[in-house]
C-alpha positions as CSV (number, residue, x, y, z in Angstrom):
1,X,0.0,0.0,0.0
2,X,1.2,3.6,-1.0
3,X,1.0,5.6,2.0
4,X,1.6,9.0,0.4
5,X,-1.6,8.9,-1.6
6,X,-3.6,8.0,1.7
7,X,-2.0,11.1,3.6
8,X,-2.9,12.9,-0.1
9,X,-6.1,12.4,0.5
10,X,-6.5,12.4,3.9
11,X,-5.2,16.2,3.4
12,X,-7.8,16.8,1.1
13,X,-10.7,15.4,3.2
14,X,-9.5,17.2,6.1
15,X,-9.6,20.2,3.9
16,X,-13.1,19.7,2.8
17,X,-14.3,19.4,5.8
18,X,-12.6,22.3,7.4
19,X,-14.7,24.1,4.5
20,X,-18.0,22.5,5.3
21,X,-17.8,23.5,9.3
22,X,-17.1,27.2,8.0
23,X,-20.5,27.2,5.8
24,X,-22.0,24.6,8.9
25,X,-21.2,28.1,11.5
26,X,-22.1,30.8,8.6
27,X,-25.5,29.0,8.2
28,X,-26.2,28.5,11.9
29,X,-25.0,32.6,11.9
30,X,-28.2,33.4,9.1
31,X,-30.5,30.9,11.0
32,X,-29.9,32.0,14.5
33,X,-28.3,35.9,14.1
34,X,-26.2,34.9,16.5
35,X,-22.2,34.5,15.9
36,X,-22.1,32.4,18.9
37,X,-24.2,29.6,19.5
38,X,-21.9,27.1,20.7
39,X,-19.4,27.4,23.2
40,X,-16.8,26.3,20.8
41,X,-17.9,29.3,18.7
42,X,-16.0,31.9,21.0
43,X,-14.5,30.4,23.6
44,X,-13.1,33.5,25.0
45,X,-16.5,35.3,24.6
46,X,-17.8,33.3,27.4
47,X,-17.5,34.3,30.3
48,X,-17.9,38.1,29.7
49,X,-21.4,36.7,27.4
50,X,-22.8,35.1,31.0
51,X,-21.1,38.1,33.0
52,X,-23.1,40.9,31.1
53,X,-26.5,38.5,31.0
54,X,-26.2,37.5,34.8
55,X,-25.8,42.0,35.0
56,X,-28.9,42.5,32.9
57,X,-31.2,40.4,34.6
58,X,-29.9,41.9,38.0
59,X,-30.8,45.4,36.7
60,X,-34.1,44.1,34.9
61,X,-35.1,43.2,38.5
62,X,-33.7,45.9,39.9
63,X,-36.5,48.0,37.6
64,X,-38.9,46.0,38.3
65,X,-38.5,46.6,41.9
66,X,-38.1,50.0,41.6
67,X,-41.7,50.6,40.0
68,X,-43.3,48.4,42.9
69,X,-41.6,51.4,45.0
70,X,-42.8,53.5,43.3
71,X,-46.1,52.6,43.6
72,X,-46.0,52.4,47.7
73,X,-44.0,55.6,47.6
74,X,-46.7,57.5,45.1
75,X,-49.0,56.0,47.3
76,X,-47.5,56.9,50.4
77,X,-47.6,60.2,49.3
78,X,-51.0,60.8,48.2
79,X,-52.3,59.7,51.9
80,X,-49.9,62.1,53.4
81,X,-51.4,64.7,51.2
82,X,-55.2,63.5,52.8
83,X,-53.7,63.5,56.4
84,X,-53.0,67.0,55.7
85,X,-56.1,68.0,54.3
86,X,-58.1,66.2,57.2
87,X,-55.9,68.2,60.1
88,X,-56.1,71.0,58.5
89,X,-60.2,70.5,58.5
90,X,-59.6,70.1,61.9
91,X,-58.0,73.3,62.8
92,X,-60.8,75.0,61.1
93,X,-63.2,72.8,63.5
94,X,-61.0,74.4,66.4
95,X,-60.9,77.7,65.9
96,X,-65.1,77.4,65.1
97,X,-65.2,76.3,68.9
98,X,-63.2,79.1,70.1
99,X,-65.0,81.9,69.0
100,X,-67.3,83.3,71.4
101,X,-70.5,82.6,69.9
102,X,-69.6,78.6,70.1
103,X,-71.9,77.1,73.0
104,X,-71.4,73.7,74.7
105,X,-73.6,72.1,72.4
106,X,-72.2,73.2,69.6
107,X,-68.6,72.5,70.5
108,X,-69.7,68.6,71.4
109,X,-71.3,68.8,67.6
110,X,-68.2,70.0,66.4
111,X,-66.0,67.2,68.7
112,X,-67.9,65.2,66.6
113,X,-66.4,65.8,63.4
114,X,-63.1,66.2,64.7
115,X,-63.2,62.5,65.9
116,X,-64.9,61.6,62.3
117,X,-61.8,63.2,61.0
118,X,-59.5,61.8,63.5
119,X,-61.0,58.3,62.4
120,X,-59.8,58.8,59.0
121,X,-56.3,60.3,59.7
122,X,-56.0,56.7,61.6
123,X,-57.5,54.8,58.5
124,X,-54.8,56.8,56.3
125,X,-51.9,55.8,58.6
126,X,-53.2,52.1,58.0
127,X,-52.6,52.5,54.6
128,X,-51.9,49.0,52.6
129,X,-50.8,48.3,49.3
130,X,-50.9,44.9,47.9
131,X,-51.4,43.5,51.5
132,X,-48.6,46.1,53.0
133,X,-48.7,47.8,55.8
134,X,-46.9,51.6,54.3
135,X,-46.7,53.1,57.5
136,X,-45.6,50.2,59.4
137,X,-42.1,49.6,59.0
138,X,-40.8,46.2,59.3
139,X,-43.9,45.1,60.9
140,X,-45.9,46.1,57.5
141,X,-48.6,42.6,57.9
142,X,-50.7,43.9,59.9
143,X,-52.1,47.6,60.6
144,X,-49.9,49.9,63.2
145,X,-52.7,51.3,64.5
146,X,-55.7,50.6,66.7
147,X,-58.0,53.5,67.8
148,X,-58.5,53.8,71.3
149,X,-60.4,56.8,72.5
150,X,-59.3,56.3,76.3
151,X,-55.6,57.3,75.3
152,X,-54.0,60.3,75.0
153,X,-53.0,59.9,71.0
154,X,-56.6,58.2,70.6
155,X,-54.7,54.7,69.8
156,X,-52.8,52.0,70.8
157,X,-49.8,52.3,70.7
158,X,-47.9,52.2,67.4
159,X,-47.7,48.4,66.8
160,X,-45.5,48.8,63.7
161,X,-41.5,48.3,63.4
162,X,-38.6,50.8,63.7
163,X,-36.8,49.7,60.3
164,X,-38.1,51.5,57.4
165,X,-38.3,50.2,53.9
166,X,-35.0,50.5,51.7
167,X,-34.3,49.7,48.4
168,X,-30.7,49.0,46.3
169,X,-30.7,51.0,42.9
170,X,-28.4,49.7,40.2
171,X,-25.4,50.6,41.2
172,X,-25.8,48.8,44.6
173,X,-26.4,52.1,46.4
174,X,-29.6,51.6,49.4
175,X,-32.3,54.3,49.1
176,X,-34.5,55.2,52.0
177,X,-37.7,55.0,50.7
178,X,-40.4,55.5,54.0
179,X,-41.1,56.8,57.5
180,X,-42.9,55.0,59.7
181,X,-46.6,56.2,61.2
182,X,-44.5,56.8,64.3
183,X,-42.4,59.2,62.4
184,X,-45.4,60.8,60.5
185,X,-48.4,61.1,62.6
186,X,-47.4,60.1,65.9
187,X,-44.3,61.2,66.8
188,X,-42.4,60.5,69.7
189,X,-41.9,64.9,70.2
190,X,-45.3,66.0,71.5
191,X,-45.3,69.3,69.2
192,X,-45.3,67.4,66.5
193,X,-47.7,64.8,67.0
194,X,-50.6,64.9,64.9
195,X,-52.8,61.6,66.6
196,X,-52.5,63.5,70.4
197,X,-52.6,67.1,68.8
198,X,-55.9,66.3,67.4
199,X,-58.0,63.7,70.4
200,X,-56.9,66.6,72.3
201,X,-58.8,69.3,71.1
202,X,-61.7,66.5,70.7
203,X,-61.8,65.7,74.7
204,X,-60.9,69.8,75.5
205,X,-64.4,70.3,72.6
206,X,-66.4,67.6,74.9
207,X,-65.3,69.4,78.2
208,X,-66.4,72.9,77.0
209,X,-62.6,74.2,78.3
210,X,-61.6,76.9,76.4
211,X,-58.3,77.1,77.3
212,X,-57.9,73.8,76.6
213,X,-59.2,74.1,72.8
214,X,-56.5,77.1,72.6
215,X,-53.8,75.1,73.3
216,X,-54.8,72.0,70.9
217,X,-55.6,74.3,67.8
218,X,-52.3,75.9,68.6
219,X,-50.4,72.4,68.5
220,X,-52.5,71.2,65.8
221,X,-50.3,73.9,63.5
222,X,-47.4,72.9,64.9
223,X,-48.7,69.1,63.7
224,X,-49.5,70.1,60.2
225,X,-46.5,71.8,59.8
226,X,-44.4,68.6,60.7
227,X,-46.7,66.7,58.5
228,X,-45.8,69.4,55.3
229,X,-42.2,68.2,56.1
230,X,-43.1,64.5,55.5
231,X,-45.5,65.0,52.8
232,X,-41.9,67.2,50.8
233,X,-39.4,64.1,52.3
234,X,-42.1,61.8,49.7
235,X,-41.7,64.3,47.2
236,X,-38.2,64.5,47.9
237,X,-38.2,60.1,47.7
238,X,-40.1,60.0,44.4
239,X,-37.8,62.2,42.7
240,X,-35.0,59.5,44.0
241,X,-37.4,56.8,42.4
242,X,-37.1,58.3,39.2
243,X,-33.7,58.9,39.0
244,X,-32.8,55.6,39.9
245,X,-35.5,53.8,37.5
246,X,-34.2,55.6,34.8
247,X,-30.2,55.0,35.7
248,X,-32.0,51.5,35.9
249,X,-33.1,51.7,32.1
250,X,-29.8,53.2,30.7
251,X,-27.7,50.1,32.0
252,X,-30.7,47.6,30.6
253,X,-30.2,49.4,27.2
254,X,-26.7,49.4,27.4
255,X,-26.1,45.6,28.8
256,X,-28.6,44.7,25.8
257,X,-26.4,46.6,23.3
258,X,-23.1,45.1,24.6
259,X,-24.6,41.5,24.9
260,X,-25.8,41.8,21.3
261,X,-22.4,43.0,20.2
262,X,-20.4,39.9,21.5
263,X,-23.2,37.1,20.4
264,X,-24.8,38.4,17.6
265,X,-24.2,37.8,14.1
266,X,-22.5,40.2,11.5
267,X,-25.4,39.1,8.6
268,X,-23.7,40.5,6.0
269,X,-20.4,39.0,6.8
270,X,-22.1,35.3,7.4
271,X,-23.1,35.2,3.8
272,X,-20.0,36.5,2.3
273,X,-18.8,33.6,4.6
274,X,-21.1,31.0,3.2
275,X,-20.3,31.9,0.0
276,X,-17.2,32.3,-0.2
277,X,-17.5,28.9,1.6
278,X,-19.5,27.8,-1.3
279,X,-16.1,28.6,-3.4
280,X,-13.9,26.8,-1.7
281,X,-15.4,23.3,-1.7
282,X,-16.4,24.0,-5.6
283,X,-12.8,24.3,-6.3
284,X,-10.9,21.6,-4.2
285,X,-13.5,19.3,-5.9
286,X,-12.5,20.1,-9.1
287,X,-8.8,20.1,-8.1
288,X,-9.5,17.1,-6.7
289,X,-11.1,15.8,-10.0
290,X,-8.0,17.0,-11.9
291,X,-5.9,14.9,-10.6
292,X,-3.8,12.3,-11.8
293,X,-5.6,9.4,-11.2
294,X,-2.8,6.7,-12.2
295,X,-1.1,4.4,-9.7
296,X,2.2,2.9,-9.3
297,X,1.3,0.2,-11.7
298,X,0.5,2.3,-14.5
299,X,4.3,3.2,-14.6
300,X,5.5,-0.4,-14.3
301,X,4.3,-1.7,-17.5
């Protein structure tokens, strides 16, 4: 047996098919538009290809998260907005009772309302979203509040957490996104407690004491100016929110852009591949075909 023409054509075949796996990875290229679809493809591609995916569907939840914020913050908001408007009813109902024409009659009508209003400034601190507590911290599964007319504030006492909702952007930095009902409506400094500002001037309405009614109309302003400071630390949050959802966007955009960089396919250059392909295998076929066909017989005769 002639070995050189075995190793001829072995060469040949090897050839051939070297050929054939460049049209095989051009075709997958058309079918898939991706350059890499194995990972023999681009080996080296790897691991930054998983690093930037494992990034983008970080940041995709990231966003995602972010607009559930967004949502308890917006809401969050919006009842802050009605506390307000309910204490500042109230405040109207107070100085109503201390003008001289008010009678004891008409101050226990008016302590009326005021607790109607105090029952809804409670209902807005026991806001829920989605099962969520807002207002109650770490504790958010069930309501931080209980009304209980026989105390001072008109509740229970706050029944909430301490730890207030935070939330990474996509950078890794935390945001603080709440305050707790402690910190809104019944704070810890007596000025600026809403809940006590407000049963008070109910109870002084009920006991005819003006003096008493002074003093609670007097520290229902200081209230509602605390509460003006929450409801601008919300506006303050949601303008956080929005930076950081759209930071959030950007990186999405531009993770998508660099993973479709390193897998996807040049079209253009997959065809010019294929056909030049195409080429090659035409003409080492007919090289092949060309050849001198006689063995080492022929030139024995």
């Amino acid at each position: 047996m002639l070995t050189f023409l075995d190793a001829k054509h072995a060469a040949f075949l090897d050839d051939l098919n070297r050929i054939q796996n460049r049209a095989d990875r051009a075709q997958r290229q058309l079918s898939s538009g991706l350059r890499m679809n194995t990972i023999s493809d681009q080996p080296d591609q790897i691991g930054v290809l998983l690093q930037s995916r494992a990034e983008l569907a970080s940041t995709q939840q990231t966003k995602a998260n972010l607009s559930r914020t967004k949502t308890e913050v917006d809401s969050a908001e919006i009842a802050v907005q009605n506390g307000i408007k309910a204490v500042e009813r109230i405040r109207v109902l107070g100085s109503q009772g201390l003008t001289g024409t008010a009678s004891t009659s008409s101050r226990k009508v008016i302590a009326g309302e005021v607790e109607s209003l105090y029952r809804q400034l409670v209902n807005i601190s026991n806001t829920a979203i989605d099962g969520r507590y807002i207002f109650a911290g770490s504790a958010d599964q069930a309501p931080p509040y209980t009304i209980n007319l026989t105390t001072p504030s008109g509740t229970d006492p706050y029944a909430g957490g301490n730890a207030t909702r935070q939330i990474a952007d996509s950078s890794g930095v935390r945001l603080s996104v709440a305050h707790t009902g402690q910190e809104i409506f019944d704070n810890t400094t007596p000025a600026k407690n809403a809940f006590t500002a407000v049963n008070s001037l109910r109870v002084a309405l009920l006991a005819d004491d003006q003096a008493a009614i002074e003093a609670a109309v007097a520290n229902i302003g200081t209230s509602l100016d605390h509460l003006n400071e929450q409801l601008a630390y919300y506006g303050s949050v949601q303008n956080q929110i929005a930076g950081a959802t759209s930071a959030a966007e950007k990186k999405v955009i531009s993770l998508q852009a660099q993973i479709a960089d390193t897998e996807g396919a040049d079209l253009a250059e997959s065809i010019l591949e294929l056909q030049d392909a195409a080429t090659h295998r035409q003409a080492a076929l007919q090289a092949q075909a060309q050849e001198d066909r006689r063995t080492v017989f022929d030139f024995i005769r």
